[in-house]
LOFI-97887 format. One record per residue (C-alpha): chain; residue in three letters; x, y, z. Coordinates in Angstrom, 1 decimal. Example, Ala and Ser with C-alpha at 12.3 -4.5 7.8 and 13.67 -1.06 7.14 Angstrom:
<pts>
 mol type   east  north     up
   A  Ala   12.3   -4.5    7.8
   A  Ser   13.7   -1.1    7.1
</pts>
This chain:
<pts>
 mol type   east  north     up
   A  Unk    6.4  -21.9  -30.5
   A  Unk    6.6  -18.7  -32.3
   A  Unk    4.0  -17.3  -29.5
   A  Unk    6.0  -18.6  -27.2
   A  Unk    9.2  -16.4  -28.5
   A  Unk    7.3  -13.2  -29.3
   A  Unk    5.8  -13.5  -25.5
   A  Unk    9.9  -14.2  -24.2
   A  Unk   11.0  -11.3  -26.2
   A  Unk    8.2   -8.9  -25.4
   A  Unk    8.8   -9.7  -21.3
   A  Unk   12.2   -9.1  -21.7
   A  Unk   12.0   -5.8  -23.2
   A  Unk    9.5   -4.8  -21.1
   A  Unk   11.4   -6.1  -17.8
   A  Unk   14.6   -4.2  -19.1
   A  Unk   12.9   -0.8  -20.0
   A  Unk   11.2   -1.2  -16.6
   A  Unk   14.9   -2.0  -14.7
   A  Unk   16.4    1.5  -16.2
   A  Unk   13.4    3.1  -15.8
   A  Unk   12.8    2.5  -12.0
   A  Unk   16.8    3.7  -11.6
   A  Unk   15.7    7.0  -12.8
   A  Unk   12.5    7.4  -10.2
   A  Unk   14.3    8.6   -7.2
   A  Unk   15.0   12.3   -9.0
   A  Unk   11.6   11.8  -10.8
   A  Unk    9.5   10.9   -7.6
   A  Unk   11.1   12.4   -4.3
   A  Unk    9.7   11.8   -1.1
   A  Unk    7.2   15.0    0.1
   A  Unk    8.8   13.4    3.7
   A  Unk   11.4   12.2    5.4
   A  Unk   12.8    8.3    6.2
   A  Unk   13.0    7.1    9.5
   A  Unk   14.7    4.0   11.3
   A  Unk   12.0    1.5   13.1
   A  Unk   14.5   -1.1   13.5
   A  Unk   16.6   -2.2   10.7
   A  Unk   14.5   -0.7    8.2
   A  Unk   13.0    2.6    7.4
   A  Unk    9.4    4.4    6.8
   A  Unk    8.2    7.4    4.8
   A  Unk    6.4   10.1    7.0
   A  Unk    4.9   13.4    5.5
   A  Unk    3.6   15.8    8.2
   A  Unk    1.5   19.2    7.2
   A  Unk   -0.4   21.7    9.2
   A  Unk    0.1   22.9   13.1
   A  Unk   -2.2   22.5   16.2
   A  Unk   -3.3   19.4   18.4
   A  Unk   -4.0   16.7   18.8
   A  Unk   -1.6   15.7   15.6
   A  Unk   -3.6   13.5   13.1
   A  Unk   -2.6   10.2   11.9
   A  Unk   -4.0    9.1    8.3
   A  Unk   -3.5    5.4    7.8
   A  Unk   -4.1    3.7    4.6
   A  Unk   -5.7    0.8    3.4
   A  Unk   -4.4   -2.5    2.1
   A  Unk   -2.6   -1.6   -1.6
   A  Unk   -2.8    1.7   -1.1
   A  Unk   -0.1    4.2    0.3
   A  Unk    0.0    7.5    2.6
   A  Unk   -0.4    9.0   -0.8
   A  Unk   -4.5    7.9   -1.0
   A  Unk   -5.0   10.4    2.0
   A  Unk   -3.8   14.0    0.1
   A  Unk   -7.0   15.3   -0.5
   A  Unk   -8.0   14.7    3.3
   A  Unk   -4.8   15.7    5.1
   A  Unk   -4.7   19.4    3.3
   A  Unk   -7.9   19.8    4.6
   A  Unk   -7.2   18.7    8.0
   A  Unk   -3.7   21.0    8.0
   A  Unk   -5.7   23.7    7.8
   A  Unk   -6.8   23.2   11.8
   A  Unk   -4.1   20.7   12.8
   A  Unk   -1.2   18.7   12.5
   A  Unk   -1.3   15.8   10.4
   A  Unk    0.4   13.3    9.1
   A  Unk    0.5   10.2    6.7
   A  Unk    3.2    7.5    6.5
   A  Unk    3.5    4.3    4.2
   A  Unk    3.8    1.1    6.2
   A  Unk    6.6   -1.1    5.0
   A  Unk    7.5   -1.8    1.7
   A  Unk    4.5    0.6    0.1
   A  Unk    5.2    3.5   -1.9
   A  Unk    8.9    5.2   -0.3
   A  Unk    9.2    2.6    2.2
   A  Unk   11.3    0.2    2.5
   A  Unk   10.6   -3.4    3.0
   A  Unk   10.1   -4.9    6.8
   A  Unk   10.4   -8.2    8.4
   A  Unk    7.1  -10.3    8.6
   A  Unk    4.4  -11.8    8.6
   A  Unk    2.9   -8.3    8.1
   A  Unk   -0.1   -8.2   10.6
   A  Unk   -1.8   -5.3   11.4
   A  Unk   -0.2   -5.8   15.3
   A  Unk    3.2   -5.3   13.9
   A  Unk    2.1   -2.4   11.8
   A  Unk    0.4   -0.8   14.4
   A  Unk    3.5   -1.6   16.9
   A  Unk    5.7    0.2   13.9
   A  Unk    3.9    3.1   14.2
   A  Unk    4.5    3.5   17.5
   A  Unk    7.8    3.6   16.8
   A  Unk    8.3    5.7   13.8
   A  Unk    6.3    8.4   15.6
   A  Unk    8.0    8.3   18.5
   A  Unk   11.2    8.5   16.1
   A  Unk   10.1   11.6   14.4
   A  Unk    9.6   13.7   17.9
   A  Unk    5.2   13.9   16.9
   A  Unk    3.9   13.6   20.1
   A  Unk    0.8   12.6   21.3
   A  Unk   -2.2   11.9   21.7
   A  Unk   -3.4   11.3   18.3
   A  Unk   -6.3   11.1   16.5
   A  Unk   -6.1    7.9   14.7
   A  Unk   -7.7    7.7   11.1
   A  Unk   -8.0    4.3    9.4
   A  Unk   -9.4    3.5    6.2
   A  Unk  -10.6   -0.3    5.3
   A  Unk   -7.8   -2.8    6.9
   A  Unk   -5.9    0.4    7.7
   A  Unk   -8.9    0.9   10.5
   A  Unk   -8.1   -3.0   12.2
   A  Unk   -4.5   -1.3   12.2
   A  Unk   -4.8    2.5   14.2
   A  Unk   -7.8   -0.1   16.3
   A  Unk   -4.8   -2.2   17.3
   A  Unk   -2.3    0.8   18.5
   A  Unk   -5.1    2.5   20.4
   A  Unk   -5.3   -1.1   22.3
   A  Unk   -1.6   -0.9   23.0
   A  Unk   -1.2    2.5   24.0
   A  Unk   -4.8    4.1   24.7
   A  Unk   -3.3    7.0   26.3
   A  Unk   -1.5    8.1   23.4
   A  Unk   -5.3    7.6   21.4
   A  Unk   -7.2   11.4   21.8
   A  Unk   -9.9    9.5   18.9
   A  Unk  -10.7    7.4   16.5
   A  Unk  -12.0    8.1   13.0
   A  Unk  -13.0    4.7   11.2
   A  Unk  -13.5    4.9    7.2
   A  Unk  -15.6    1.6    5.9
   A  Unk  -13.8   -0.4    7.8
   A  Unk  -12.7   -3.8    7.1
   A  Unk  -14.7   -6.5    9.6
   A  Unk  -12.9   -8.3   11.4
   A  Unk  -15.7  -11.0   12.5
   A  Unk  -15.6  -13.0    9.2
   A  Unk  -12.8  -14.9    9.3
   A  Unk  -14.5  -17.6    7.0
   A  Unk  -15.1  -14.7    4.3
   A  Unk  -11.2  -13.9    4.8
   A  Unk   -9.8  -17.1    4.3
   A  Unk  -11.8  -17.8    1.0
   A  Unk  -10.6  -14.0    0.4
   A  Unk   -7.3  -14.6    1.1
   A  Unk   -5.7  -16.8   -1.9
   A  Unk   -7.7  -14.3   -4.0
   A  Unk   -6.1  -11.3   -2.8
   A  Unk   -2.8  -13.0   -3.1
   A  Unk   -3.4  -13.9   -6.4
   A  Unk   -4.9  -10.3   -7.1
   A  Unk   -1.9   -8.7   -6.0
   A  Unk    0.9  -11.3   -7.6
   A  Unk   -0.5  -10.0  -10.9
   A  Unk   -0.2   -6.5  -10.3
   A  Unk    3.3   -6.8   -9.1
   A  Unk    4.1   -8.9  -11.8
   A  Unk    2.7   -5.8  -14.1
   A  Unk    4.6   -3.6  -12.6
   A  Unk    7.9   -5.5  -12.9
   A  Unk    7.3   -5.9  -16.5
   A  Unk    6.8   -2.1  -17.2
   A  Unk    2.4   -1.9  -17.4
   A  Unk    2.1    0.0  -14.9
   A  Unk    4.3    2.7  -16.2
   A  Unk    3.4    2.3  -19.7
   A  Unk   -0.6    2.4  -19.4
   A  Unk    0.0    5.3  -16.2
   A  Unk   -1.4    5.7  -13.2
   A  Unk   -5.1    6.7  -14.0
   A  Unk   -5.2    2.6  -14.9
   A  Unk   -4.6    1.8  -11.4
   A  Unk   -5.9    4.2   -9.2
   A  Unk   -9.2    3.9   -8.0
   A  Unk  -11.7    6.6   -9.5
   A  Unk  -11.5   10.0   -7.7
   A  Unk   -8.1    9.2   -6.2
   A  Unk   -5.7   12.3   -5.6
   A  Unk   -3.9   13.4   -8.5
   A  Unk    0.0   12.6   -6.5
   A  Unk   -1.2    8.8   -6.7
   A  Unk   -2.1    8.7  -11.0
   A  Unk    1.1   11.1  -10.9
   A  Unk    3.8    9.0   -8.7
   A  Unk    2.3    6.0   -9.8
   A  Unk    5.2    4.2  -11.0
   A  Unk    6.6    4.3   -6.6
   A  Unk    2.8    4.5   -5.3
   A  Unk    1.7    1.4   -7.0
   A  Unk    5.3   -0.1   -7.5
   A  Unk    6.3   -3.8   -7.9
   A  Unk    6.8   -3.8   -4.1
   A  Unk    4.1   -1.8   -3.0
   A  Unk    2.3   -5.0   -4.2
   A  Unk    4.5   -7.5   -3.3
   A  Unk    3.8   -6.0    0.2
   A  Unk    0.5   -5.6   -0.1
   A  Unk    0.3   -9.3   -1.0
   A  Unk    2.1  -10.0    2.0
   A  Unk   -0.6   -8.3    4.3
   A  Unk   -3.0  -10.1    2.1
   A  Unk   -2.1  -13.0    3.6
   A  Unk   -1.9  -11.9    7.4
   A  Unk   -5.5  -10.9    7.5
   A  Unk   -6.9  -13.8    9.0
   A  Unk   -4.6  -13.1   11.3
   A  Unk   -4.7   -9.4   11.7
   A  Unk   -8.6  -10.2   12.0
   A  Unk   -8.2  -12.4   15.0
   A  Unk   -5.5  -10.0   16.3
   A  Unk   -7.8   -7.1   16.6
   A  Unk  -11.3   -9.5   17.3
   A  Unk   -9.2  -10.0   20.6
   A  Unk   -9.7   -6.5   21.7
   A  Unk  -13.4   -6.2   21.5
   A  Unk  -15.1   -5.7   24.4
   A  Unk  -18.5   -3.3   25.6
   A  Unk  -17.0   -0.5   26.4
   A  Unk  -13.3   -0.9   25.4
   A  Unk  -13.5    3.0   24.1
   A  Unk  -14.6    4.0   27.4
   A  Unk  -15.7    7.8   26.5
   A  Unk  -13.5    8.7   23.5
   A  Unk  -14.6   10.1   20.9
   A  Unk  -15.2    7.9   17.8
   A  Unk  -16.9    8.2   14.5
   A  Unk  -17.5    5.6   11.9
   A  Unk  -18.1    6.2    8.6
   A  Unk  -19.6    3.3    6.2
   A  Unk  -20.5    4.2    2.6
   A  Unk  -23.9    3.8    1.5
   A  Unk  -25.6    1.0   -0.4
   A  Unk  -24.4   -1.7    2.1
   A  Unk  -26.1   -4.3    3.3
   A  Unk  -27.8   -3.9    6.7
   A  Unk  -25.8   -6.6    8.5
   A  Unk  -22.5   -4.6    7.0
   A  Unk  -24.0   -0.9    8.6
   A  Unk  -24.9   -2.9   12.1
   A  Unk  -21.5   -4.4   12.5
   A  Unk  -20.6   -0.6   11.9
   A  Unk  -22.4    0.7   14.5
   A  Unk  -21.7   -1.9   17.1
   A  Unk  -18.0   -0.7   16.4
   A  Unk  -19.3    3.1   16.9
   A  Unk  -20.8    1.9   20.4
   A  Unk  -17.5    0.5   21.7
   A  Unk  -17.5    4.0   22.8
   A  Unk  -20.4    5.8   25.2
   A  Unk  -20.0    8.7   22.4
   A  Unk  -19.4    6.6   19.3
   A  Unk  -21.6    8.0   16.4
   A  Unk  -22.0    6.2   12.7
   A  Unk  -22.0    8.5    9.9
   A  Unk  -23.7    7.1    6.4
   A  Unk  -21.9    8.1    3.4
   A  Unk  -23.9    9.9    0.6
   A  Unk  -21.2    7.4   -1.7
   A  Unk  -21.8    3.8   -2.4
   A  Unk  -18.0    4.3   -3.1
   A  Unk  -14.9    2.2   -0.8
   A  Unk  -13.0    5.0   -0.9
   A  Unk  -15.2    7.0    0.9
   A  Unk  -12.3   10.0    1.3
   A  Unk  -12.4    9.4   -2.6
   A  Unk  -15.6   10.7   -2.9
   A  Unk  -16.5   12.7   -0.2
   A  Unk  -13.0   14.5    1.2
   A  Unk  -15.0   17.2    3.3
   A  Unk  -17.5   14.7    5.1
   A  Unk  -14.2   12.9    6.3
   A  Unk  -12.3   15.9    7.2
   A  Unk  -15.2   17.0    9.4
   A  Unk  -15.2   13.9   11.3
   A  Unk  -11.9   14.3   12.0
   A  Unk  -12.3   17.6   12.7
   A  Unk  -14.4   16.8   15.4
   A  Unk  -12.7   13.9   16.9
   A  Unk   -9.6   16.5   17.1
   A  Unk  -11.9   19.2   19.0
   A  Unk  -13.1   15.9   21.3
   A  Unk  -16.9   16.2   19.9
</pts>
């Protein structure tokens, strides 16, 4: 019983200081971009650099525009590039669901096309963020100048996906429930952000890792079966036609895992797979420049 009360008191505290706290974050963790309507709710986008085509940096599941910073200053150097949270991540607010990557994709389109970048872009996607920038350039190829894939997430195991799926929910449920209780804020953002990860994302942790950063990341968690059979629809020899594609996979994988890689690299006549030196997920993590090359080179159409 006494466990019981200490527990009740201790969540309570910790759900109030987190309450005041998160009233304070708007002055403490501004935007670096601007919000835009997409239909009855808006999305952050955060455009650097100048020269085409314009780049578009798309995250992976839990994980916000912010994961890309080391990348896109690299990339700004050459060319215009931008990163965006999809809804309800980071300083975005919530959208209508289920939260495919076909809705994502389709809310790209619009916020874009809201913010005057015009295309064609050069669509980078890391992990489940790839099965969504593979589902715009299936909508609107002529708006897709190339495609930069980042150990991307596969969507041919839908078994795998389902068993995954209750886990990611469950995986997810906790860590917004830590960060409605005041964890997150109290241990910091180095406890959540994956090793390597830019320094705005252990800074702004408290709005990049947020309660309903989680809560929508859960949400997409549940929409990958899905998301998978969404973009396992598209898949055809030769869908890419000629465009330029490159798709890195991190070392250490299994060969099954690189050969699904590269049958995704010959959807395209000049599709190449690139090896990371980096066992690591977060390939851009680990190796920034090897990424911002590729993308440099989709961008020049090599």
């Amino acid at each position: 019983m006494w466990a019981a009360i200490v527990l009740a008191i201790l969540a309570g505290t910790g759900f109030g200081y987190e309450t005041i706290a998160r009233g304070g974050d708007a002055d403490r963790y501004p935007p670096p971009g601007r919000l835009l309507d997409v239909g009855g709710h808006r999305l952050h986008l955060y455009c650097t650099g100048s020269g085409g085509p314009t780049v578009i940096l798309e995250a992976g599941l839990g994980e916000s525009g912010a994961s890309w910073a080391d990348v896109q200053s690299r990339v700004a150097a050459h060319n215009r590039v931008c990163v965006y949270d999809r809804a309800g991540y980071a300083w975005s607010e919530e959208g209508p669901g289920p939260r495919t990557a076909d809705r994502a994709a389709g809310e790209l389109r619009t916020l874009l096309a809201a913010a005057g970048e015009a295309g064609p872009y050069v669509l980078v996607g890391h992990s489940y963020g790839a099965v969504v920038v593979r589902m715009f350039a299936h909508h609107w190829p002529d708006l897709t100048a190339g495609l930069v894939l980042v150990d991307a997430m596969d969507e041919s195991g839908a078994g795998e996906l389902r068993v995954a799926r209750p886990l990611l929910a469950a995986q997810f449920t906790a860590y917004e429930l830590a960060g409605r209780f005041g964890l997150l804020r109290l241990l910091g953002g180095s406890a959540v952000a994956a090793p390597g990860a830019p320094e705005i994302t252990v800074r702004d942790a408290p709005v990049v890792y947020g309660a309903a950063g989680m809560a929508a990341a859960r949400a997409e968690g549940l929409s990958t079966v899905d998301s998978a059979a969404q973009v396992a629809a598209t898949v055809r020899a030769g869908v890419w036609r000629d465009l330029p594609v490159v798709v890195i996979v991190a070392g250490g994988q299994s060969a099954e895992a690189v050969e699904h890689q590269r049958r995704l690299a010959a959807l395209s006549t000049r599709g190449r797979l690139v090896v990371a030196a980096t066992s690591e997920h977060y390939v851009q993590y680990a190796q920034p420049d090897l990424v911002a090359d590729a993308v440099r080179a989709v961008a020049a159409g090599r």
